[in-house]
C-alpha positions, 0 to 999 in steps of 0.5 A, a space after each residue: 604631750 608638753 605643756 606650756 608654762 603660760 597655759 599652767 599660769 592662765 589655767 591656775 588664774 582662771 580656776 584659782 587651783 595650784 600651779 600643779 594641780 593645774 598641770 596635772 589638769 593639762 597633762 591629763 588632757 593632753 595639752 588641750 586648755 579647753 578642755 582641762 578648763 572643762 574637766 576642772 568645772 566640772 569638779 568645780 561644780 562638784 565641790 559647790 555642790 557640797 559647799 550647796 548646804 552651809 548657811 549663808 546669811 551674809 551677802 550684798 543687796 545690789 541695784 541696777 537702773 536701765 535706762 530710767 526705764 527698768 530697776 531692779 534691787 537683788 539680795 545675793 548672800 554668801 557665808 561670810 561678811 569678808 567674801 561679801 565685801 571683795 570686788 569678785 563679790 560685787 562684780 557677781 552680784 551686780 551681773 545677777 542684777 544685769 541678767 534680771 533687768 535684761 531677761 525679766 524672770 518671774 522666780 528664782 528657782 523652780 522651786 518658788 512656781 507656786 503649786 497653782 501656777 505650775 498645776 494650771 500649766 500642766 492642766 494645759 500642757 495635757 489638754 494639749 498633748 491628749 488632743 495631739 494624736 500621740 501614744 498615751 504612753 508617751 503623754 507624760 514625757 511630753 507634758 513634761 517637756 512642755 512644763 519645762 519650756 514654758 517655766 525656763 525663761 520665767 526663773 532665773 536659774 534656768 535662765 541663758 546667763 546673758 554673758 555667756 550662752 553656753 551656761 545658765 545663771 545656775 551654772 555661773 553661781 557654781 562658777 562662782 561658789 567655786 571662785 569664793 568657797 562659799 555657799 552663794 543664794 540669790 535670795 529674792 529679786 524686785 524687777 519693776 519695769 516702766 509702763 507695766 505693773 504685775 
């Protein structure tokens, strides 16, 4: 099946690959633009995945008032002082901002759930699934599940990104350590809220 141009031109701008490389992506799809746009993510996310280990200590500290109502400050770092002063760059680290003050995470990663609050949850999720009736076997698939459901809404990288619910903001970081080449952490966030105090 024939490629057009004006897909090659749209698929090399929205992946930042080759003219080529991106009709090679066509070709192999067989003209479908959705889905080579897939295919290539996916590489995408392998190749940011990589990039995942290399120290970023550079970035931006961006903040982001709603309303008078709701602030949030968010430190994202990238590998060099040159990505960090691009509008790509900005742009990025102002929409993790947006996602914070629209979706309220408590954490970042799971990694950042302290070992108490995650036992706590888990304590209760078995207490729970123990008193359902279910097989015993199937106890610890279930508490699992739970533990996750409770957590995804409370960190940030598991969280729907806001612009685009077919990914999560762990998603849109790869999206974007692929644009960039570099290594992207969101390091911390602040979230303070009128009215509410932690």
């Amino acid at each position: 099946m024939g490629v057009s141009i004006e897909d090659i031109k749209k698929l090399k701008e929205l992946s930042g690959i080759g003219l080529t490389d991106a009709k090679v992506a066509l070709v192999e799809a067989g003209g479908d633009f959705n889905k080579a746009l897939e295919a290539l993510r996916k590489k995408g996310v392998t190749k940011a995945e990589k990039k995942g280990d290399r120290e970023a200590r550079q970035g931006l500290i961006d903040g982001y008032i709603h309303g008078g109502r709701i602030g949030v400050i968010v430190e994202v770092n990238c590998e060099t002082d040159f990505v960090a002063r691009t509008d790509g760059f900005k742009s990025f680290v102002h929409e993790i901002a947006l996602q914070i003050a629209s979706m309220a995470p408590v954490y970042v990663s799971e990694a950042d759930i302290p070992a108490k609050e995650l036992k706590r949850v888990r304590d209760e999720a078995m207490e729970i699934a123990k008193n359902s009736g279910k097989p015993v076997a199937m106890l610890e698939k279930i508490v699992d599940g739970q533990v996750k459901k409770h957590f995804a809404e409370k960190v940030l990288m598991s969280q729907e990104f806001i612009k685009n619910d077919k990914q999560t903001v762990a998603d849109f970081v790869k999206e974007n350590i692929s644009k960039t080449g570099e290594n992207l952490i969101i390091r911390q966030f602040k979230r303070i809220e009128l009215g509410v105090s932690e």
